[in-house]
SEROPA-430881 format. One line per 8 residues: number of its first residue (from 0); their letters; for each residue x, y, z of C-alpha. Coordinates in Angstrom, 3 decimals, always signed. Layout:
N
NUM> A> X Y Z  ...
This chain:
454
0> XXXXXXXX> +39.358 -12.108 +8.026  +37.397 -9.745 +5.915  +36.857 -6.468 +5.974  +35.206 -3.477 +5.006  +35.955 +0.337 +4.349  +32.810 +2.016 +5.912  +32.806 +5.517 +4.571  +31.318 +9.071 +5.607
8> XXXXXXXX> +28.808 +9.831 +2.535  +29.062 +13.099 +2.933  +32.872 +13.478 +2.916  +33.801 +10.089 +1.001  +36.123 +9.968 +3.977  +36.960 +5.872 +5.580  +35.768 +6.208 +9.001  +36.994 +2.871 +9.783
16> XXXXXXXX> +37.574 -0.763 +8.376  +34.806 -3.148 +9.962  +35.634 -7.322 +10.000  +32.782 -9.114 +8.116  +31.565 -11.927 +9.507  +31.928 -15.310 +7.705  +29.373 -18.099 +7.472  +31.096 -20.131 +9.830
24> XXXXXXXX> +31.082 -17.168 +12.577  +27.676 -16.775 +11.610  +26.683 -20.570 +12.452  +28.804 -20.152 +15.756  +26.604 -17.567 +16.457  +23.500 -19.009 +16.036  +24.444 -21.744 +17.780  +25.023 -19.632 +21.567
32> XXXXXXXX> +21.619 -17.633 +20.411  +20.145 -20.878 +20.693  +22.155 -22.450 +23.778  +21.138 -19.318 +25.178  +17.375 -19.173 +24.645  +16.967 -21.641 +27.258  +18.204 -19.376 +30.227  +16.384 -16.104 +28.760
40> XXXXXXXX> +13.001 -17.349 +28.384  +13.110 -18.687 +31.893  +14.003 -14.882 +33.462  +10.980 -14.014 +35.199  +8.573 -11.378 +33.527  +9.508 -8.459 +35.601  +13.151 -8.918 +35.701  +13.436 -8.987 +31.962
48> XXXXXXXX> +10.949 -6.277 +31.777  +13.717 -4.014 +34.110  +16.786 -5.502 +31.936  +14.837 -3.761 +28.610  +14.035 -0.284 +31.190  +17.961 -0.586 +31.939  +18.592 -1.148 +28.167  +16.736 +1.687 +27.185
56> XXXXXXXX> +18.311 +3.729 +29.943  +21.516 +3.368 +28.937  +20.518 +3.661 +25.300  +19.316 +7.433 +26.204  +22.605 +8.038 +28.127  +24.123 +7.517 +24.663  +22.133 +9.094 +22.510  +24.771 +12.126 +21.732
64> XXXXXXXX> +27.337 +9.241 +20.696  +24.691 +7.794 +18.900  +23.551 +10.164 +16.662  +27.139 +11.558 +16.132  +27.665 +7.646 +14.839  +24.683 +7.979 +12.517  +25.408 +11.739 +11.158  +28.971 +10.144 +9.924
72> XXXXXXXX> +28.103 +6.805 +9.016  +24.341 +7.746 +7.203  +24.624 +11.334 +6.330  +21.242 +11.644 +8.787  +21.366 +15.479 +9.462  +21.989 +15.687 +13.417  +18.484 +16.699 +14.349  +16.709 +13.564 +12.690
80> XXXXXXXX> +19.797 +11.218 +14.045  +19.042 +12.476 +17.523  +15.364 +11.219 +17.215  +16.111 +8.086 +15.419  +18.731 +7.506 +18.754  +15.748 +8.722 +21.025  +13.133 +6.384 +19.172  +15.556 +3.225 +19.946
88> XXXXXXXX> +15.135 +3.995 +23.612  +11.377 +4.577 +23.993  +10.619 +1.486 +21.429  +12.599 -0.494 +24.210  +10.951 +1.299 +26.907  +7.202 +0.484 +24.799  +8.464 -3.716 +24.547  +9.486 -3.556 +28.552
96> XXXXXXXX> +5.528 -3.179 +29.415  +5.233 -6.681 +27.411  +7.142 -9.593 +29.638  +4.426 -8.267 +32.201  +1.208 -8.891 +29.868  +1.337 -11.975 +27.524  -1.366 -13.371 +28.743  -2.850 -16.217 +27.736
104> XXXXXXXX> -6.707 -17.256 +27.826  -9.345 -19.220 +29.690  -11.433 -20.815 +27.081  -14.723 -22.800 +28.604  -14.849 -26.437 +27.047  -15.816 -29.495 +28.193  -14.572 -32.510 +30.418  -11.664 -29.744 +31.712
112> XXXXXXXX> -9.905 -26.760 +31.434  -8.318 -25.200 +28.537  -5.674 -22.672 +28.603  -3.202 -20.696 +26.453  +0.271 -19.327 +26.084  +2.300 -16.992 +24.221  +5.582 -19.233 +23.580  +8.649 -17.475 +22.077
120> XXXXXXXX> +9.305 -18.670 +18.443  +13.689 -19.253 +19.301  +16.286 -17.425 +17.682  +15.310 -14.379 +15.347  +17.240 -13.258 +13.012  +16.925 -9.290 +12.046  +18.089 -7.854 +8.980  +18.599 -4.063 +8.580
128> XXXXXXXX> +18.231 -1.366 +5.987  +20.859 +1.011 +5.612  +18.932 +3.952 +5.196  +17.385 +4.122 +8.998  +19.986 +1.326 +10.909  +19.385 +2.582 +14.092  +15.801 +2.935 +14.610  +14.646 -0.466 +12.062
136> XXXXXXXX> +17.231 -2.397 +14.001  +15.202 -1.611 +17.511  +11.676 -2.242 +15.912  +13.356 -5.935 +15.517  +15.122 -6.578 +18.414  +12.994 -4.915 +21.086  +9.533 -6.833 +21.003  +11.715 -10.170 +20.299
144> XXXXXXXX> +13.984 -9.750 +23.437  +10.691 -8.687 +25.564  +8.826 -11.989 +23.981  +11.951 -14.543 +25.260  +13.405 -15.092 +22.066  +17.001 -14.699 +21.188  +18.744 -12.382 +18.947  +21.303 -12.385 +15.913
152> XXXXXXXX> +21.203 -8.586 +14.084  +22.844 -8.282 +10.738  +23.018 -4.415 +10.114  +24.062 -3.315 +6.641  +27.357 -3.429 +5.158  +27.462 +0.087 +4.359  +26.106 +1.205 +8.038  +27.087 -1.071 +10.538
160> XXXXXXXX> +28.506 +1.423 +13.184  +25.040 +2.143 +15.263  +24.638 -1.017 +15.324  +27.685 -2.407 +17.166  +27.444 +0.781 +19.263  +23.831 -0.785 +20.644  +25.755 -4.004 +20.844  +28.242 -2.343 +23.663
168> XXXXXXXX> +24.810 -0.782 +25.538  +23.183 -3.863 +25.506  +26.405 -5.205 +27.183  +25.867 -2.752 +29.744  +22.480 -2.868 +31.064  +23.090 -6.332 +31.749  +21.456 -8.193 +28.332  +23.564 -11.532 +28.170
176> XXXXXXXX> +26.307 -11.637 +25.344  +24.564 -14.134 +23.561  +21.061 -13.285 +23.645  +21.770 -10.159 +21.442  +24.530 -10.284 +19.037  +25.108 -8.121 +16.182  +26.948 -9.943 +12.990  +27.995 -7.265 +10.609
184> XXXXXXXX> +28.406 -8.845 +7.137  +27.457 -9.375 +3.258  +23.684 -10.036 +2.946  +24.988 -12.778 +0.771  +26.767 -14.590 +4.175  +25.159 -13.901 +7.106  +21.652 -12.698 +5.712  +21.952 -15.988 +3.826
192> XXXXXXXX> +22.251 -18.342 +6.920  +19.691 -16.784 +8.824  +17.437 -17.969 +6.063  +19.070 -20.919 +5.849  +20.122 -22.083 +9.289  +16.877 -24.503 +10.815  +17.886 -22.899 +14.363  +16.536 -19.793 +13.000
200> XXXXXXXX> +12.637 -19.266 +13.605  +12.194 -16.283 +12.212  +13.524 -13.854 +10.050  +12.392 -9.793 +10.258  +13.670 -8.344 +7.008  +14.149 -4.608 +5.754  +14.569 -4.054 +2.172  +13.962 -4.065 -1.226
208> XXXXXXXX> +11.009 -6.072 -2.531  +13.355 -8.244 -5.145  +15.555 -9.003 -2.286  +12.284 -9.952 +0.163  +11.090 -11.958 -1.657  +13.967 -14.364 -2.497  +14.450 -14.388 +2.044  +10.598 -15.308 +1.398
216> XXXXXXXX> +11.164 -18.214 -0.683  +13.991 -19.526 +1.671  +12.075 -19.156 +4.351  +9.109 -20.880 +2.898  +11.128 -24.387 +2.794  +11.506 -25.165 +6.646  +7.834 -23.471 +7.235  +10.150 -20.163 +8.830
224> XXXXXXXX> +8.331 -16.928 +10.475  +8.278 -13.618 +8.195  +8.143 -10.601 +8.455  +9.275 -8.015 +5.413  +8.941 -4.140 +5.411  +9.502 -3.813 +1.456  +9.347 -1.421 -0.922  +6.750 +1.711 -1.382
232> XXXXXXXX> +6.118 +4.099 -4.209  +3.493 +6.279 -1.810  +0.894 +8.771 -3.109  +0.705 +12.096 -1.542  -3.127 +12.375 -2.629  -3.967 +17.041 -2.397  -7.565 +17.733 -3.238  -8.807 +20.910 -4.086
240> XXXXXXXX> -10.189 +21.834 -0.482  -7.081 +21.401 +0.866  -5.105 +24.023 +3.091  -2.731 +24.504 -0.482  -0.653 +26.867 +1.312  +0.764 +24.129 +4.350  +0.148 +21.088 +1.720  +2.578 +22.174 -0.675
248> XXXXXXXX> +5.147 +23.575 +2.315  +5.341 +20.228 +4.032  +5.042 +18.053 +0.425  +8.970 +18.362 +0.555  +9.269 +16.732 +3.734  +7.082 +13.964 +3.137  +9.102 +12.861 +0.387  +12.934 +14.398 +0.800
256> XXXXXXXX> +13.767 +13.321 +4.278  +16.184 +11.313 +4.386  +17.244 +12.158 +1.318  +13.975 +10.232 -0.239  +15.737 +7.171 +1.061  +12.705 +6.299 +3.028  +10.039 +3.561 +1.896  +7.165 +5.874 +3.498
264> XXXXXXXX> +8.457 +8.716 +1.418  +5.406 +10.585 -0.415  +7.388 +10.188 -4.543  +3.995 +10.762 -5.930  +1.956 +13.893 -5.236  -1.541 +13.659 -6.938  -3.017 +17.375 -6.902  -6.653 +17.843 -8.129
272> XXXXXXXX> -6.732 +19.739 -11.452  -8.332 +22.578 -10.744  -5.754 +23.772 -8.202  -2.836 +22.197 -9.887  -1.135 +25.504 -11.213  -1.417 +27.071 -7.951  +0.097 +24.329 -5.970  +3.362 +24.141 -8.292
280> XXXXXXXX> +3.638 +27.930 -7.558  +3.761 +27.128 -3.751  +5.899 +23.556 -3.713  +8.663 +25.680 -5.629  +10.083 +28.123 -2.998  +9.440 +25.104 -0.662  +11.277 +22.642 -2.386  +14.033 +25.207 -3.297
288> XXXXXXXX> +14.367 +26.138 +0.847  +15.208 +23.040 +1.886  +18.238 +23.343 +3.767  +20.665 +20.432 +2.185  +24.502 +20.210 +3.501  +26.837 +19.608 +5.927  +24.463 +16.915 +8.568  +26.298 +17.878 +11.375
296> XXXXXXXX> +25.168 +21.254 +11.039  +21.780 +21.988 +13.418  +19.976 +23.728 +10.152  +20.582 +20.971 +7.960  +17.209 +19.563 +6.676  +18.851 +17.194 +3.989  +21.870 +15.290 +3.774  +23.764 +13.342 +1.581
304> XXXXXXXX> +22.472 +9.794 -0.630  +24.441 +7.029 +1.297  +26.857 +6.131 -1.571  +28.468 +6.769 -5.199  +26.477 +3.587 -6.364  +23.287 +4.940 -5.204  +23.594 +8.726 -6.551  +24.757 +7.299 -10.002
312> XXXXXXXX> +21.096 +5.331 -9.648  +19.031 +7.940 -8.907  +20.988 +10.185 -11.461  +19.880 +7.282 -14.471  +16.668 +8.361 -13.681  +17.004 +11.732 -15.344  +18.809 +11.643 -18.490  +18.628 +14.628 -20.423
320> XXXXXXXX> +15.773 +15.797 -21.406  +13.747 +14.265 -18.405  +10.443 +16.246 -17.502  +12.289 +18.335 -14.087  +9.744 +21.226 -13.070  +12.526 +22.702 -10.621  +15.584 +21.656 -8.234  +16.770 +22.628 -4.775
328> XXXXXXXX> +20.454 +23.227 -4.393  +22.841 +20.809 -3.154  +26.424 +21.213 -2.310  +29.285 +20.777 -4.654  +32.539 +18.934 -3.685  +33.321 +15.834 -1.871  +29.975 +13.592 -1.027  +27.444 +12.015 -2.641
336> XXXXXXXX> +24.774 +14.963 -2.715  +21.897 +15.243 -5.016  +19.678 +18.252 -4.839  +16.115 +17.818 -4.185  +14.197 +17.408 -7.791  +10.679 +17.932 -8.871  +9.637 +15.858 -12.161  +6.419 +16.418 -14.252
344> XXXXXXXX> +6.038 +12.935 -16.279  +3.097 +13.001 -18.995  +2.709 +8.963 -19.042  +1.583 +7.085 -16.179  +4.031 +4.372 -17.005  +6.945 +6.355 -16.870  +9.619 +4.934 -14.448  +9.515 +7.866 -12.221
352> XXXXXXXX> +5.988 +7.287 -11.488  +6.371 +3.654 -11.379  +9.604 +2.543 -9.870  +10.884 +3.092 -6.438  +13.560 +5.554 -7.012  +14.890 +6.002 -3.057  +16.471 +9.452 -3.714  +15.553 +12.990 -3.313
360> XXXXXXXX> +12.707 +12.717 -6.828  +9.004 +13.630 -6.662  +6.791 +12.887 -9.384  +3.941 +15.468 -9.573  +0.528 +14.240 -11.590  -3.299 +15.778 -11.730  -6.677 +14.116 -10.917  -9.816 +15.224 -11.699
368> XXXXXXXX> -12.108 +13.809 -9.459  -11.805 +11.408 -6.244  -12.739 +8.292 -8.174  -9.546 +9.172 -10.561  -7.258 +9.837 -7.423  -7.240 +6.068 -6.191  -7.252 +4.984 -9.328  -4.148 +6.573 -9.752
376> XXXXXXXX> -2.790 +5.919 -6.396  -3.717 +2.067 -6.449  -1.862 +2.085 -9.772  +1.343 +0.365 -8.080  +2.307 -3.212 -6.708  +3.091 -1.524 -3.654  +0.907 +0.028 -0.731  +2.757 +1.124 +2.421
384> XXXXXXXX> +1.930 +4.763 +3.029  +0.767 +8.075 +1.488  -0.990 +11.248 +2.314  -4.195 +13.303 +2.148  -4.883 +16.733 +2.092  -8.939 +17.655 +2.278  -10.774 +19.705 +4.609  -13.684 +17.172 +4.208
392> XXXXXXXX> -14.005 +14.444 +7.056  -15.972 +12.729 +4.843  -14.095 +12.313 +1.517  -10.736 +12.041 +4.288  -12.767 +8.679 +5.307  -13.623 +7.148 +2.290  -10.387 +8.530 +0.511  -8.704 +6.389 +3.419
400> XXXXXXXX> -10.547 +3.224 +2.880  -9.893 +3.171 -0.673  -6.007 +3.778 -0.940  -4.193 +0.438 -0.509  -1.803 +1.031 +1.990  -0.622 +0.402 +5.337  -0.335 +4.175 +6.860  -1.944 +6.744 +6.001
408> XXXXXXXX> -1.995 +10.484 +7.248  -4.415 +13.093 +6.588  -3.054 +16.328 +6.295  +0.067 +15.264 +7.670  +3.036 +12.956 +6.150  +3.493 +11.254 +9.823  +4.421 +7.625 +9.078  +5.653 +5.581 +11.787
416> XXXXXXXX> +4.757 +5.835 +15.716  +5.987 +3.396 +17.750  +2.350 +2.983 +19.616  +0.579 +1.969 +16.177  +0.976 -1.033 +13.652  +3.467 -0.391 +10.681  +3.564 -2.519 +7.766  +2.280 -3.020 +3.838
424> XXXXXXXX> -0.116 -4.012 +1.718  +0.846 -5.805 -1.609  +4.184 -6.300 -2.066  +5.366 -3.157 +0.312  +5.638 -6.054 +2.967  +3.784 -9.010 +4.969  +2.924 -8.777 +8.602  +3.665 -5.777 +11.102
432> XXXXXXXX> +6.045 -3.753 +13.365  +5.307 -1.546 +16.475  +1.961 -1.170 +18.641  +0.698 -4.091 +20.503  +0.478 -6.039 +17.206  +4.000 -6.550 +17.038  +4.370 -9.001 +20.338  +1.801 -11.983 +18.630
440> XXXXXXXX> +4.682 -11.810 +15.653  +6.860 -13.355 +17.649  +5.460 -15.595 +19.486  +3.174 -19.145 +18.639  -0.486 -19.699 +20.746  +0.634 -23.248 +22.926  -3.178 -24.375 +23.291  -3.477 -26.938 +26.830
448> XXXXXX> -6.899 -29.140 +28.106  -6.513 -30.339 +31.498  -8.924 -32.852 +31.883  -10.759 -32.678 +35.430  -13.154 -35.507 +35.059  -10.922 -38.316 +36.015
């Protein structure tokens, strides 16, 4: 039996040593998913609709344990691991109102009746990001358990903890053993043979955009559901009638949450020429009070990257001599802390304004005019989120329609609500999370003509 070391990121401390599961265990457990989708898509709407309320119940019991889990295990600074514990319980709660309303339709044709169904697709196999494990892994799990499929959940290597922790509470509330099981293991194993495995239906993947779409191109040879929440290198658009003032004191937050190891984080703020100056005066003090240490710590605003391998990555992006406008602090010691970092790049095609970095780096470039301002922020293969600041309803509107993304906010860096559709445009993904569009993702349309004429 394998196993792995899973460390504290902000301590370098082992927590604990976690068995990996093989291929073989993997198989075995796709195989009582699917001996067990039988039974589960015959419980009766309501009573699976009160299993996911109990679920959820049980989940916000926990959510103290929870968050303590993710604080050591992620480096999430206590407040945000709280709401990412929270959000796991009301995205369960959200998915309960569904067993209750898939409806099918009446649709008038000749010679008979025709009606439809929402079927469950079978087993679903969710894989999850190690940079939000706890609230990604719901987003999967909840609308496919309300839908009557069966679940297999492969949580990252480095952040498996929440994970089997939900695994216990799902225990609890009554959700049979084998219509949620969480496999932690190598992508490589257990990722592999969900792709793999023809028992699998679908497969709901978090991740890079390399990694997507090689699950993509597995996927594609037995005709297997999708869906991928990818990569993002997300424009943070500030015009010149913008509140300057609250732009440039929330900037920081739309991009170093989480450390900037967030796909919706803003790592490109666009500022209209004529007020550029003045905004780099504000985003200074802001970026430079951003409260980064210790995560257990109530203050803390940033924590920790989530390992060595990642903080030497993000360092390669500034070498000596890269274009750094100003830093935040960070702390020294034990942990793999970077401090927040503003870059001014003079080329376009630099890598910090093209590549996904995922760490605590903001690339800051001027427009001139709106036509110039999606021109620059369309400049990417990616299009999942991004920002504007304007006072103008108008330009807010058309600046809207024109970026190429998912989610946008106007003057605000919100991102993700559980009510509303999440997903990308271009490579940042294919299909969506959340809101009511997440419940036709996993399930097929069964079309039936009863013939009343004979």
């Amino acid at each position: 039996m394998q196993t792995f070391d899973v460390l504290n990121p902000a301590t370098e401390e082992v927590l604990r040593p976690v068995e990996l599961t093989s291929a073989e265990e993997t198989d075995a457990a796709i195989a009582r998913a699917q001996a067990a989708l039988p039974a589960w898509r015959r419980v009766t709407p309501g009573d699976r609709a009160r299993l996911l309320r109990r679920f959820a119940d049980v989940v916000e019991a926990d959510v103290d344990t929870l968050a303590e889990l993710e604080v050591t295990n992620s480096g999430h600074p206590i407040g945000n691991a709280r709401w990412e514990a929270g959000n796991v319980a009301d995205v369960l709660r959200y998915y309960s109102a569904a067993p209750e309303r898939l409806t099918g339709k009446q649709i008038p044709v000749p010679g008979g009746v025709n009606i439809t169904f929402a079927e469950p697709l079978g087993v679903v196999g969710v894989i999850v990001p190690w940079n939000f494990p706890m609230p990604i892994a719901g987003w999967g799990f909840a609308p496919a358990l309300a839908t009557g499929n069966t679940v297999v959940l492969k949580p990252a290597e480095l952040t498996p903890l929440t994970a089997l922790r939900l695994a216990e509470l799902a225990r609890e509330a009554g959700i049979p053993e084998d219509v949620f099981q969480v496999l932690p293991g190598k992508g490589s194993v257990v990722g592999q043979r969900f792709v793999d495995h023809p028992a699998v239906r679908k497969v709901v993947f978090t991740g890079s955009t390399g990694v997507g779409k090689q699950i993509m191109a597995g996927c594609a040879a037995q005709v297997k559901r999708v869906t991928l929440e990818l990569g993002g290198k997300n424009a943070n658009l500030v015009f010149a009638d913008a509140d300057l003032e609250r732009a440039a004191a929330t900037a920081p937050y739309g991009v170093f949450d989480n450390a900037g190891q967030d796909c919706c984080a803003r790592s490109r703020i666009l500022v209209q020429a004529s007020v550029y100056d003045r905004f780099m005066e504000l985003l200074e003090p802001a970026v430079k009070g951003v409260v980064v240490g210790d995560p257990a710590a109530d203050a803390t605003e940033m924590g920790p990257l989530i390992s060595a391998a990642h903080r030497e990555k993000v360092a390669g992006y500034l070498p000596e001599g890269a274009p750094v406008a100003f830093r935040g602090s960070a702390p020294d010691g034990p942990g793999f802390w970077f401090p927040p970092t503003v870059v001014t790049p003079d080329s376009p095609t630099d890598p910090l304004v093209t590549e996904e970095i995922f760490g605590p780096v903001v690339a800051v470039t001027r427009f001139t005019d709106e036509a110039e301002a999606l021109a620059i922020a369309n400049d990417t293969p990616y299009g999942l989120s991004g920002s504007i600041w304007t006072s103008d309803l108008s330009r807010a509107l058309r600046v809207s329609r024109g970026v190429e993304a998912g989610n946008l906010s106007v003057n605000s860096h919100a991102a993700v609500r559980y009510w509303t559709p999440f997903g990308g445009f271009k490579q940042s993904g294919l299909g969506r999370e959340l809101g009511p569009d997440a419940v036709a993702a996993f399930t097929e349309t069964k079309n039936v003509f009863l013939n009343v004429d004979e």
